[in-house]
C-alpha positions in Angstrom: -51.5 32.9 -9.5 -49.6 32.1 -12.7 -45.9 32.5 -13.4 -46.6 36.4 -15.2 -48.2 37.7 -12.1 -46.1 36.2 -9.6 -43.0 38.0 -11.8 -45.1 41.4 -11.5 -45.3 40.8 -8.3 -42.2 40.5 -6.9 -41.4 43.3 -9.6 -43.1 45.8 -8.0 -42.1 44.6 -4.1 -38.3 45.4 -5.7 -39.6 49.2 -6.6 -41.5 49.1 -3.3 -38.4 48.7 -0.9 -36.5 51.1 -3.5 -39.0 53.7 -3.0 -38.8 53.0 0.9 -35.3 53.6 0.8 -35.8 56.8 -1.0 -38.4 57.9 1.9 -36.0 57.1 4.6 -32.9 58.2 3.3 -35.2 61.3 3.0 -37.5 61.2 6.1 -36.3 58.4 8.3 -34.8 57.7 11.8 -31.0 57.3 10.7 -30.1 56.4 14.1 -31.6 53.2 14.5 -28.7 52.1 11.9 -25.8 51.3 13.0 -22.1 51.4 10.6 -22.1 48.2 9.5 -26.2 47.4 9.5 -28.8 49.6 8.1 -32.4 48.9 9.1 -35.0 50.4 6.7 -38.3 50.3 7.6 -40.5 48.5 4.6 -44.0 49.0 3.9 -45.9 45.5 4.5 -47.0 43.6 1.0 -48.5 40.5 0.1 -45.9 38.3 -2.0 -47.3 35.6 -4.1 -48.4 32.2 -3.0 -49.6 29.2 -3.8 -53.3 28.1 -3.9 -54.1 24.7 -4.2 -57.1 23.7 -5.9 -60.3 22.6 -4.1 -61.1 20.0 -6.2 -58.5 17.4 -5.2 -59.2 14.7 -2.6 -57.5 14.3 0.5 -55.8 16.7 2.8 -56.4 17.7 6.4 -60.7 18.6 6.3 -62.8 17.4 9.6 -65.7 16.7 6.9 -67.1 13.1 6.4 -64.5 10.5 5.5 -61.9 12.8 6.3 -63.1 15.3 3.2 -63.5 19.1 3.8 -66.4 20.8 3.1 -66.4 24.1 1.2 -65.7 27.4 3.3 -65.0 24.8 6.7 -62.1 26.9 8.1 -59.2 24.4 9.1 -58.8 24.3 12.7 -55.0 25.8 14.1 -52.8 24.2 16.1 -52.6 24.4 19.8 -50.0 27.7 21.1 -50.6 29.2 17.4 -51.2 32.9 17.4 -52.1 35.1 20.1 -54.8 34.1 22.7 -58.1 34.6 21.8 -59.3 38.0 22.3 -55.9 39.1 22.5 -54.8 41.2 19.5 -50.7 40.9 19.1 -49.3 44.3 21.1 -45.8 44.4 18.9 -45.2 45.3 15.8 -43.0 42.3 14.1 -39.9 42.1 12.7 -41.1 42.4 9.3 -41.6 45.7 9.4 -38.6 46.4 8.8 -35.5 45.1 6.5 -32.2 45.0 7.7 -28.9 45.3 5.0 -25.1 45.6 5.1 -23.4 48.7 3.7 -23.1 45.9 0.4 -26.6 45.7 -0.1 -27.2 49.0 0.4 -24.3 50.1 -2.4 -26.5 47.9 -4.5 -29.7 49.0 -3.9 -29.1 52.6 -3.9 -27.1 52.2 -7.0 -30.6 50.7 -8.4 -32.2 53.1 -6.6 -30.9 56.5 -8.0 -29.1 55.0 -11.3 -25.6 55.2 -10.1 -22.6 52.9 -11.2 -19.4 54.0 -9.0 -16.7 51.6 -9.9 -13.8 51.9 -7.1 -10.4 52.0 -8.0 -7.7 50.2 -6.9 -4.9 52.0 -5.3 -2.3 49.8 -3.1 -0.9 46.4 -5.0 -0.9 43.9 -2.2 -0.1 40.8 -4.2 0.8 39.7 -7.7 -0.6 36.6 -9.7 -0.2 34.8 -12.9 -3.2 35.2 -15.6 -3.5 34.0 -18.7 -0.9 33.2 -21.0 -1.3 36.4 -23.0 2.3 37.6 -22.8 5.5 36.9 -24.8 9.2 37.3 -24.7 12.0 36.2 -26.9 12.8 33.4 -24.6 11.4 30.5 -23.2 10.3 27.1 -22.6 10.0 25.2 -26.1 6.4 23.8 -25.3 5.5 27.8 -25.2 6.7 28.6 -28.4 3.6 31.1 -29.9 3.4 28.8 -33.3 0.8 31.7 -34.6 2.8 34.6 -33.8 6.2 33.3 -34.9 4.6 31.9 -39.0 3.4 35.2 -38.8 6.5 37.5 -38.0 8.4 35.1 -40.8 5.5 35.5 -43.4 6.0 39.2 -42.6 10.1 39.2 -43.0 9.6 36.9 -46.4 7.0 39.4 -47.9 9.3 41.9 -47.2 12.1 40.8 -48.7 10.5 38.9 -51.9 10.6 40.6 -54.9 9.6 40.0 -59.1 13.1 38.6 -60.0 12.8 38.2 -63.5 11.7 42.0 -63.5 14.5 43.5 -61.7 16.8 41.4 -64.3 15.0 42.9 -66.9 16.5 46.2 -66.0 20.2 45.3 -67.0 19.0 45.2 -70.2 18.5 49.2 -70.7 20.4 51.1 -73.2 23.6 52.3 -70.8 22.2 51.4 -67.0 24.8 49.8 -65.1 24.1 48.2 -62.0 23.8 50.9 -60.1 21.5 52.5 -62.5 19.1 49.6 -61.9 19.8 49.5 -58.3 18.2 52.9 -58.2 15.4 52.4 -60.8 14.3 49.5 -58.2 14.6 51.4 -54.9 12.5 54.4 -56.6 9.7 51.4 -57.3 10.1 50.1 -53.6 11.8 46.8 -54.9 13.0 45.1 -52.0 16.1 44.5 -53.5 20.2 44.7 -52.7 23.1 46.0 -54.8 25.0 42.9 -54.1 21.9 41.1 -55.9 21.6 43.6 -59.1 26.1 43.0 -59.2 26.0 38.8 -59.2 23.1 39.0 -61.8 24.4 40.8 -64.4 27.6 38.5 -63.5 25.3 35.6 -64.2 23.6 36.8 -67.2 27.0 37.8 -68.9 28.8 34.2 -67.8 25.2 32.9 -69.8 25.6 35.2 -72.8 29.4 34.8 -73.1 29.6 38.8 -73.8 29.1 41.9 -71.6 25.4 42.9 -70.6 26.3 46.4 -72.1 25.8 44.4 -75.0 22.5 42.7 -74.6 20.2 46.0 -74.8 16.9 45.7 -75.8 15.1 48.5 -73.8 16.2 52.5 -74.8 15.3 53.3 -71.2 13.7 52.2 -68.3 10.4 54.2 -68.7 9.9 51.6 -71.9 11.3 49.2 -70.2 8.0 49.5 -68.1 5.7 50.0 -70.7 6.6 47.1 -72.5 6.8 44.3 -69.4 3.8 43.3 -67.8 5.1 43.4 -64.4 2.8 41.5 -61.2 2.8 43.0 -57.6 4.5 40.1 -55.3 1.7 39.8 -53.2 -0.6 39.3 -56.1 1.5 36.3 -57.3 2.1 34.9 -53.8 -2.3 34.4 -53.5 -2.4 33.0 -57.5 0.2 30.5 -56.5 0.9 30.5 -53.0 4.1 29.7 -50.9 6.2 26.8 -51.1 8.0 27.6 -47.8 8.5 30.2 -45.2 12.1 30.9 -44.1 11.8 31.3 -40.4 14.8 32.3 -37.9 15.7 32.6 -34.5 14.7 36.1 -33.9 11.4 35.2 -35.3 10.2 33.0 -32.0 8.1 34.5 -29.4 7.2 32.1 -26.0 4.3 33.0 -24.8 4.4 33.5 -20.7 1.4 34.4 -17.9 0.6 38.0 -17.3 1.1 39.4 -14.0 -2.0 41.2 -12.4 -1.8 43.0 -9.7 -4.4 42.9 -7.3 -5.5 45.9 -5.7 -6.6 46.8 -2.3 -9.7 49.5 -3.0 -9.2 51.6 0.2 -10.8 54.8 0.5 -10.9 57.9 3.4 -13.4 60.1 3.5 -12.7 63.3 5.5 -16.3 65.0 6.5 -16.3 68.6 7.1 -19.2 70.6 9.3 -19.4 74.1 9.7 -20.6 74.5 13.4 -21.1 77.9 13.8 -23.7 79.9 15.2 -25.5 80.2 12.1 -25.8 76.6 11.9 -29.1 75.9 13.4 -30.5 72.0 13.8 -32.6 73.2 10.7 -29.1 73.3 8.7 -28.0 70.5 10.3 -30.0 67.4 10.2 -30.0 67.5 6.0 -26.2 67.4 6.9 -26.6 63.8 8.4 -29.4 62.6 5.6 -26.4 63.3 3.2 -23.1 62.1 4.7 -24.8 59.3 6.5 -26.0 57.1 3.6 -23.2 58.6 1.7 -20.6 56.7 4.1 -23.1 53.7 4.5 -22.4 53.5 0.7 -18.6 53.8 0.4 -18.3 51.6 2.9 -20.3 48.8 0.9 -18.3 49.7 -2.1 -14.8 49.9 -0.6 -13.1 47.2 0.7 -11.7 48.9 3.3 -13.0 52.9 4.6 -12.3 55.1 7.1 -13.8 58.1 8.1 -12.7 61.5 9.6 -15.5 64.2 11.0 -14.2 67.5 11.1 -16.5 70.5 12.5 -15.2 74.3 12.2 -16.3 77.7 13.1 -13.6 80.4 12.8 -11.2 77.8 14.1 -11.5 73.5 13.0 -10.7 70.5 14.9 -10.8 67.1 14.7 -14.4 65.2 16.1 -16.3 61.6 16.7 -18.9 60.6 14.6 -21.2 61.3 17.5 -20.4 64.5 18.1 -20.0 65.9 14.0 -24.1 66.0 13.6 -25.1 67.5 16.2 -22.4 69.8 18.2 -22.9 73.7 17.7 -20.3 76.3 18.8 -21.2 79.4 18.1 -19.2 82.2 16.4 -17.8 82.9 13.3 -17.1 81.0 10.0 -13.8 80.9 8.6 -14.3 77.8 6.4 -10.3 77.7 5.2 -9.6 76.2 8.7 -11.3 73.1 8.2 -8.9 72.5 4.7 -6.3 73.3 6.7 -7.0 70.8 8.7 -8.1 68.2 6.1 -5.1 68.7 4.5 -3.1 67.5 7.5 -5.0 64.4 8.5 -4.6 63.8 4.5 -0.8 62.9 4.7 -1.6 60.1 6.9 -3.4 58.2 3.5 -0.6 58.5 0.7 -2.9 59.3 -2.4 -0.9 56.2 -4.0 -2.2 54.0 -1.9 -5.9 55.6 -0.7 -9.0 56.8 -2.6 -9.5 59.8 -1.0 -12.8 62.0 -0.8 -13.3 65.4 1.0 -17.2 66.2 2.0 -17.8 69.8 3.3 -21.2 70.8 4.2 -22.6 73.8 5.6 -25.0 77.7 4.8 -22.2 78.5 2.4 -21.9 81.7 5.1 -18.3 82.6 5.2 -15.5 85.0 6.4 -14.9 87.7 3.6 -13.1 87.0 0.8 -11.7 83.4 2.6 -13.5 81.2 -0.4 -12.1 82.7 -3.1 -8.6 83.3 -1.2 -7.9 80.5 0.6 -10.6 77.7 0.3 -10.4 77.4 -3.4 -6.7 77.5 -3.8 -6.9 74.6 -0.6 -9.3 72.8 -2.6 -7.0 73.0 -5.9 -3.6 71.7 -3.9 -5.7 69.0 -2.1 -5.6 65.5 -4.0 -8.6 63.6 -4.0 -11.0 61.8 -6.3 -13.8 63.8 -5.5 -14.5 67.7 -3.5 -18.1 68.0 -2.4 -20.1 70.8 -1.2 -23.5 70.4 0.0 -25.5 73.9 0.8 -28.2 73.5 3.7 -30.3 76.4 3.8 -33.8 75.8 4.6 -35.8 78.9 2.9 -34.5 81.6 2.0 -30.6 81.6 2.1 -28.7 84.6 3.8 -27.3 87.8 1.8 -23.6 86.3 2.5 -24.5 82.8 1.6 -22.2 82.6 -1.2 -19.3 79.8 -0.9 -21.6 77.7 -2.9 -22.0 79.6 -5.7 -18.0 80.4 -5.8 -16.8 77.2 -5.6 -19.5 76.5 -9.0 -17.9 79.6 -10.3 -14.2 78.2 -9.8 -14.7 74.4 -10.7 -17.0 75.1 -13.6 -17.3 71.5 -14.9 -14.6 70.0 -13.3 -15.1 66.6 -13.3 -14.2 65.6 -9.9 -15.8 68.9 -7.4 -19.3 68.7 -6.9 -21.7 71.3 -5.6 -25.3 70.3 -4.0 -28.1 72.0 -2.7 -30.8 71.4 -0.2 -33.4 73.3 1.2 -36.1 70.5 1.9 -36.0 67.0 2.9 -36.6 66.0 -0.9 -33.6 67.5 -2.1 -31.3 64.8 -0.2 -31.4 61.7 -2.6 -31.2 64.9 -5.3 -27.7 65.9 -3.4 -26.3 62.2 -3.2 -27.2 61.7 -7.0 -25.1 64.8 -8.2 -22.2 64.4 -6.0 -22.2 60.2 -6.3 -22.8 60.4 -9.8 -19.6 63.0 -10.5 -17.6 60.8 -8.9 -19.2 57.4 -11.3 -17.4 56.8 -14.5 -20.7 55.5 -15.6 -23.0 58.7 -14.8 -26.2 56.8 -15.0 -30.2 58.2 -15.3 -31.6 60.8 -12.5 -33.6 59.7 -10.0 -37.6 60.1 -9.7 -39.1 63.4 -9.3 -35.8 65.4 -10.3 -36.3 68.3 -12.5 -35.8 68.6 -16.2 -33.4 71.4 -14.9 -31.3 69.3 -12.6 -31.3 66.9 -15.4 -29.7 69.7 -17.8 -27.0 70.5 -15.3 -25.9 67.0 -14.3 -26.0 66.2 -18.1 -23.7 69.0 -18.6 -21.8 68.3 -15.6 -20.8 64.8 -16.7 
């Protein structure tokens, strides 16, 4: 097999376990994963290998003189394989591929297109970088050479003017020092009074007679009609500089920067409805949604915790064990479980923690309690992202409307995200949309979602 096909190969064995993960994210026993170990089941392929050619001499053949004879199987070694007759009775290890919540970041980021970058919260230590800073004091050997040439090249242009110019002015019919002082200012000559005053001192002291005398130009509009006069920067490039006069408050010492290092924490606070309405229809897409949704976080965080709450007309705090599959019965007041997210939320300082709030439920609820008390919850509640994920297998309920209100509210907000599934092929469809609100990067839609989806994600981001 030549170097081309063996890269096609392995190619398509990448989309193949991508695709896997798909199907069992959508269709797959979650529960033989554990929190920190994900085992997806692969399809079997056949990877590339090498074939050596028949031609050469030598090698392990029972033929004459120790040659093999075309098509003569080579004989296995004693204990290899099953006994004979005996076909293997368990399915091998193979079968299935086994990750860490790392690995499966990655591969679902490959997988669906994402590109979640955490962010840092808590500083837990400080270290030098480069030496990209300065200050005005410091070591000598630091001394920015660059930086303090150019802040004295800068002062020096400044300040440098056409001398023999700005002399020229004392020579207009009646203008006194002052007069040329503010014939030079209105030209944006860089020059002082105190300069103008000791030369027309010098040029009388050279004339022997007042400059009031000396006039030659009737005023200082012909003054410049008649000089030729060259910008300083255009005489500084025809003959360059001889010197540049530096000073103290020129220098600049270049010093490390500090960086702070980050700790990228994160909570995530998943909310159930478990009312009577929820049957297990509504609430195994639940667990295809949160579950590889916490597996990810986990694997992009470096450190995650997790909080399951479950509600009915009344919330309260639940293990993981318990949040997928415990049904209560009753009501739905959906404010409750806020309520309560809101409390176990003080215990993670949104300084210091990433913080993300999953709800999930048949978007049945009490009355008006969306639009009066979720929403303004929702609003006061700090976190990097609000999800709500619909699960309503068929057709949805009159009442089913929290969904749709909290869409109505958040509009395009950039960090509340509303899903939808009806069907086991809407979960990796879910993930992407709330996932890829929270990603700075956005990234492509998965396979097989609609152009519609795509038009509303588009418009989302």
């Amino acid at each position: 097999m030549g170097l081309t096909e063996d890269r096609e190969r392995f190619r398509e064995v990448g989309e193949t376990r991508r695709a896997d993960l798909a199907e069992f994210i959508s269709h797959g026993d979650l529960g033989g994963s554990g929190a920190d170990r994900i085992r997806i089941p692969i399809k079997l392929v056949d990877l590339p290998a090498f074939e050596y050619d028949q031609r050469s001499a030598g090698g392990v053949g029972q033929g004459g003189d120790g040659q093999p004879q075309p098509g003569q199987p080579v004989d296995p070694e004693p204990g290899d394989g099953d006994e004979a007759g005996d076909p293997g009775e368990e399915g091998g290890d193979h079968e299935y591929y086994e990750m860490d919540p790392e690995e499966f970041a990655r591969e679902l980021d490959e997988a669906l297109g994402l590109d979640l970058e955490p962010k840092g919260k808590q500083v837990i230590e400080e270290v030098e970088g480069d030496f990209t800073d300065t200050a005005r004091a410091g070591p000598r050997g630091t001394l920015d050479v660059d930086e303090f040439f150019k802040r004295g090249l800068k002062r020096h242009l400044a300040t440098d003017f056409d001398e023999a110019y700005v002399r020229e002015g004392l020579f207009v019919d009646g203008g006194g020092v002052d007069d040329v002082f503010a014939w030079a200012r209105d030209q944006g000559t860089p020059v002082s009074r105190a300069w103008i005053a000791d030369a027309a001192a010098t040029v009388a002291d050279e004339a022997g007679e007042p400059v009031a005398a000396l006039d030659r130009w009737e005023s200082f509009e012909a003054l410049d009609d008649g000089v030729d006069h060259e910008p300083v920067t255009h005489r500084i490039r025809r003959e360059g500089l001889d010197s540049v006069p530096f000073r103290s408050e020129d220098e600049r010492f270049r010093h490390p920067a500090v960086i702070e290092k980050r700790e990228r924490n994160v909570v995530v606070i998943n909310v159930r409805d478990a009312s009577g309405s929820m049957r297990e229809t509504k609430r195994e897409p639940v667990e295809r949604v949160f579950t590889p949704m916490d597996w990810y976080l986990t694997g992009k965080y470096d450190a995650a915790e997790f909080r399951y709450v479950v509600h009915d007309a009344e919330a309260w705090e639940v293990d993981r064990e318990e949040f997928f599959g415990l049904q209560s019965g009753g009501g739905t007041r959906l404010s409750s479980a806020y309520e309560l997210v809101e409390e176990l939320l003080e215990e993670y300082p949104y300084s210091e923690w990433n913080r993300y709030v999953f709800a999930a439920g048949d978007s049945e609820n009490a009355g008006s309690d969306t639009t009066n008390n979720v929403i303004p919850l929702m609003e006061s509640i700090d976190a990097n992202l609000h999800a709500y994920v619909e699960t309503q297998p068929g057709d949805g309920a009159a009442n089913a409307r929290h969904a749709d209100e909290v869409e109505s509210a958040f509009g395009d907000d950039d960090d509340v995200a509303v899903a939808r599934v009806s069907e086991p092929d809407d979960v990796t469809d879910a993930i992407y949309e709330i996932l890829s609100t929270e990603s700075d990067g956005g990234g492509s839609a998965p396979a097989g979602t609609t152009a519609a989806r795509r038009t509303d994600r588009g418009e989302r981001r």
